[in-house]
C-alpha positions, -999 to +999 in steps of 0.1 A: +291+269+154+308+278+188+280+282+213+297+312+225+293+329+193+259+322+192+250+340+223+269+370+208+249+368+176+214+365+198+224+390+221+235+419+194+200+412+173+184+418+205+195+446+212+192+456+180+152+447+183+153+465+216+160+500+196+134+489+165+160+483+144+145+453+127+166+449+094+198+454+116+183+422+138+177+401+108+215+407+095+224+392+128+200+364+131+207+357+093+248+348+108+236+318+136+242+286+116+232+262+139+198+275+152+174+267+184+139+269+192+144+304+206+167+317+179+142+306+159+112+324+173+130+359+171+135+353+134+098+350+130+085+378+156+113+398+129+096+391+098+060+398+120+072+432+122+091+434+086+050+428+075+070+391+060+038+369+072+049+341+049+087+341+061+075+342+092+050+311+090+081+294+075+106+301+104+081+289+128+075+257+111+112+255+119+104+263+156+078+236+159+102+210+142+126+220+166+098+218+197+067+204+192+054+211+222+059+243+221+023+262+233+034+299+222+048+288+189+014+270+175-008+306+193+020+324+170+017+308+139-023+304+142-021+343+146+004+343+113-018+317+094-047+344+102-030+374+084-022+348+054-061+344+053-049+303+059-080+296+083-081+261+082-044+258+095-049+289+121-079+264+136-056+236+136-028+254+153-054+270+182-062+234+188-025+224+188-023+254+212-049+246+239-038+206+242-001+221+249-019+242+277-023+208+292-053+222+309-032+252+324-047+288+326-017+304+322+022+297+313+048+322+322+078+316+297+097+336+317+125+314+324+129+302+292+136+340+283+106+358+267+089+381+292+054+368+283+024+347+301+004+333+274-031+327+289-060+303+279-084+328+274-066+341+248-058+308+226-099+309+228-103+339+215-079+336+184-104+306+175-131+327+176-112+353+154-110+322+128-146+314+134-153+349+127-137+350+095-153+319+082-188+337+092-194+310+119-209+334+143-227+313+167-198+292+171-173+323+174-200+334+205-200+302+223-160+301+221-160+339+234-189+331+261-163+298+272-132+326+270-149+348+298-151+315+318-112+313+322-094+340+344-061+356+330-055+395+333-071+417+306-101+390+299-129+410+306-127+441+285-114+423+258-139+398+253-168+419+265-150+440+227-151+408+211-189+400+220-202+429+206-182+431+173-199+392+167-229+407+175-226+433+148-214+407+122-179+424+123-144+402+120-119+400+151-081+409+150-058+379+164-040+381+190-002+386+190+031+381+210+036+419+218+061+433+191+098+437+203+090+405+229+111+377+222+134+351+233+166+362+253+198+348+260+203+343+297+224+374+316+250+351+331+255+340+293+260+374+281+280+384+312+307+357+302+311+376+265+330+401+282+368+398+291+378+391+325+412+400+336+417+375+362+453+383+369+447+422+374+473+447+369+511+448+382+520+466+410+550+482+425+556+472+457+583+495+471+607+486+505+603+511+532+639+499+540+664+526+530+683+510+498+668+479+496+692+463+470+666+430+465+648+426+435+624+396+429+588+379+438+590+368+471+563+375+495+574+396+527+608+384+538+620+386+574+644+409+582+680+405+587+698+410+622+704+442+623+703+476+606+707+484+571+733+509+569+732+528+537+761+527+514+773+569+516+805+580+509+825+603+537+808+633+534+776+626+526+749+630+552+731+597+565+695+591+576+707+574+606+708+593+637+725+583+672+698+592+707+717+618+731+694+611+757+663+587+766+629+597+758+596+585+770+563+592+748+543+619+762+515+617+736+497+600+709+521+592+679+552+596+701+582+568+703+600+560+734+636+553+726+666+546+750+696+567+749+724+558+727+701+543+701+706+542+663+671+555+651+664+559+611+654+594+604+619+590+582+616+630+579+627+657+588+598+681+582+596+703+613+564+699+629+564+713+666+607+705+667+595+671+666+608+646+638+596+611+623+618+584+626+621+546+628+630+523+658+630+489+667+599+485+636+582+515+648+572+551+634+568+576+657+576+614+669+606+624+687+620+660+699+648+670+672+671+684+696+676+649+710+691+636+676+724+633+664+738+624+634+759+594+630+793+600+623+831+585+628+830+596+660+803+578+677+806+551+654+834+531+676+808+543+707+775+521+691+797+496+685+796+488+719+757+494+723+744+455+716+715+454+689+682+463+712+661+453+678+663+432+649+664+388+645+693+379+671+722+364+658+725+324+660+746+311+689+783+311+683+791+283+706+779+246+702+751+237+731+761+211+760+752+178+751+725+163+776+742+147+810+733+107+805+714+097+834+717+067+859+690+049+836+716+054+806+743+039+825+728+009+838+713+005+801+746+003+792+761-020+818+731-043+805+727-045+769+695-063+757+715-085+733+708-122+742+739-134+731+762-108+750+768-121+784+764-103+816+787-086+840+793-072+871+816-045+869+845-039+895+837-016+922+877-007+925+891+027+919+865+057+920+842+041+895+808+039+910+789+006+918+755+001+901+738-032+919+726-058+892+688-055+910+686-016+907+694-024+869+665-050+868+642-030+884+632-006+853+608+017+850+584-007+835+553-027+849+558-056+869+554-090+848+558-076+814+594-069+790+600-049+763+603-067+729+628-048+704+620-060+670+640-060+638+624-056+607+630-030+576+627-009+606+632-010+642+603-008+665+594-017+705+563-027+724+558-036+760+534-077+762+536-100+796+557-123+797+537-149+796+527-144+764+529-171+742+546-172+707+513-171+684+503-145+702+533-123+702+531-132+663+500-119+655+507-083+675+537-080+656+517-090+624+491-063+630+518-037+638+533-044+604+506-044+589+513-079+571+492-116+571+504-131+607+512-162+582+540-142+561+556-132+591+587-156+613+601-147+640+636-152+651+654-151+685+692-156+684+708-184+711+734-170+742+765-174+727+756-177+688+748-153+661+727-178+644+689-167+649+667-195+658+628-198+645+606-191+676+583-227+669+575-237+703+611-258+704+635-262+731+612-263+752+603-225+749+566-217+752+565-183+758+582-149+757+594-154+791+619-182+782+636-151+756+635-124+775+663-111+801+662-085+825+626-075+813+636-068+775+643-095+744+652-090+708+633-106+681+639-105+644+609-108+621+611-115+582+588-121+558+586-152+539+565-171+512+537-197+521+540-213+494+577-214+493+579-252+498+546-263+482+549-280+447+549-261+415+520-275+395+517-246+364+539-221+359+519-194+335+536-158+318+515-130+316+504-112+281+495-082+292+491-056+324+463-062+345+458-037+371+437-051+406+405-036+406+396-051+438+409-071+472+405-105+455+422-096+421+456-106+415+481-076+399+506-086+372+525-071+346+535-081+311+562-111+311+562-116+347+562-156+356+530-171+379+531-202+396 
């Protein structure tokens, strides 16, 4: 059974118990298939009320099987084993009921639903009742004298009652769960039975733009440069009206508009000989007098009045390119390329000179170069230059993000295009015996360490094998291993 359907069926034979309509509450506790504890209880406190002791006792046996150490559903069914004149298992069931008190003076069951707080005084008296009925008077008396003992609310009257009915020989009444308290289904619970409607209803969103021809679910769009100009034929009158003059806002709710402005007329309605109209985004009042409609005749006139309002229109003509600098030229009259060679050039004509030492001396820090280096990507970083070779490999490493053993680097020869291991050979121990003019090229790749080693198994993989962690090796199905 769906739990949701449950707390529908517990909540209608609630309510129903709430207006006394007991039979009604039975129908719908009689439809939960998969019962709980709780469900359970409000069946018996049901057949309580019906007068049904014997159902009753049954359908809290069920509530005990499903919770034995439920306190208020052995002080229940001691009371129910009273009114079935069972005494022997009403005194087993008080007993049941004071160990589950676990030496409490009250229990408030209020979270679990029923508004009740079942107190110890009273499991005490319902043994006395049972004492009572099995003419054990002295023994009913001492339990009642141990009762008065205990606090709770309600103790005193009660049991000063009881006292004198065992002093007259007379039978006590058990005590009961108060008819129509029971088990509820939590309010969040029920609150979820009913339907949400999350996406809420559809609204129309109408433009305030005069024939706004778009139709779709955008959010707010920006407006084009511009006005729009509705579509009338010759003759018709248009909403768009031309300022004769300029006019400055004198009071609250006034525009200020320039002369020879196309405003939107938003209404008409006179009000003082001012009317509502639109400019530049803005509502506001303006002295009708001031207006004029917009017709073929002043239409060639605005055409010459630029748009005060509105997204400008893009640049028409293509921006300057930036002027190169004398940095940029004396980059260019010394490339970084090691194997391009170097020269000076003339100084005839009106070409102008650039000296080799103004080239040298770059904006850069005295003692260090700028190492350009190839790799999927391009990137540049500024070490001395007497940095040596391991060094400069492990930077480069670290700004890879690879092993510095994976990584080679490469330098190519003046005149050559071949690119030479950077090993310590020729007699090169550092950067500075690359680098030219403060800058040097490098070319890193990535290669194998065990490229040249000896195969000794070569293995196939059966199966996928995600890593799980740094030290696991990933493979996928038919993919050779060495």
């Amino acid at each position: 059974m769906l739990y949701i359907e449950l707390i529908r069926l517990w909540d209608e034979a609630v309510q129903a118990i709430d207006s006394r309509d007991w039979q009604g509450a039975l129908t719908k506790l009689n439809q939960i298939t998969d019962h709980n504890c709780r469900t359970l209880f409000v069946v018996a406190s049901t057949h309580i009320a019906l007068g049904q002791v014997d159902l009753a006792i049954k359908a809290l046996d069920h509530v005990i099987a499903k919770d034995s150490c439920l306190a208020v559903g052995f002080f229940q069914r001691a009371a129910a084993h009273m009114m079935a004149n069972r005494l022997e298992e009403a005194l087993a069931d008080c007993i049941w009921a004071q160990k589950y008190m676990r030496e409490n003076p009250v229990i408030d069951y209020k979270q679990l639903g029923l508004r009740y707080k079942m107190y110890s005084w009273q499991v005490l008296y319902n043994a006395a009742a049972v004492h009572s009925r099995l003419q054990q008077w002295d023994k009913a008396r001492e339990i009642l004298m141990a009762a008065s003992q205990e606090r709770g609310a309600g103790r005193s009257n009660l049991i000063d009652t009881a006292l004198e009915a065992i002093s007259r020989r007379e039978v006590l009444e058990p005590l009961l769960v108060p008819e129509g308290e029971v088990f509820r289904p939590r309010k969040q619970e029920v609150d979820q039975l009913k339907p949400r409607d999350f996406l809420g209803e559809a609204k129309v969103i109408t433009s305030l733009i005069p024939n706004d021809d778009f139709r779709g679910f955008d959010p707010l769009r920006p407006q084009k440069p511009g006005y729009y100009e509705p579509k009338v034929e010759d003759g018709q009158d248009s909403r768009y009206m031309i300022m004769k003059s300029a006019y400055v806002a004198k009071g609250a709710g006034e525009l200020s508009v320039p002369a020879g402005a196309e405003v939107f007329l938003y209404s008409d309605e006179d009000q003082d000989g001012l009317a509502v109209l639109i400019y530049d985004g803005k509502r506001g009042l303006v002295p009708s007098f001031l207006l004029e409609p917009m017709g073929k005749k002043n239409k060639g006139k605005n055409k010459r009045i630029e748009l005060a309002n509105g997204i400008p229109h893009p640049p028409a003509l293509t921006p300057p390119n930036r002027p190169q600098g004398p940095s940029q030229r004396s980059l260019e009259l010394h490339p970084s390329n090691a194997g391009t060679t170097h020269t000076t050039p003339s100084t005839t004509g009106n070409s102008t000179h650039i000296p080799t030492q103004k080239a040298q001396t770059s904006p850069q820090e005295p003692g260090s170069a700028i190492v350009k280096v190839h790799y999927t990507y391009t990137m540049a970083l500024r070490v001395p230059l007497e940095t040596s070779f391991q060094d400069l490999q492990d930077k480069i490493a670290q700004k890879l993000g690879q092993p510095p053993m994976n990584v080679r680097l490469r330098h190519r020869r003046n005149g050559t295009r071949a690119l030479t291991p950077l090993n310590g050979d020729d007699r090169l121990d550092s950067l500075e015996g690359v680098a030219e003019y403060g800058r040097a090229q490098i070319w890193c790749q990535n290669e194998d360490p065990l490229v040249n080693r000896t195969i000794l198994y070569q293995m196939v993989a059966l199966y996928d094998y995600n890593a799980q962690g740094p030290e696991d090796l990933e493979f996928s199905e038919g993919i050779e291993r060495f």
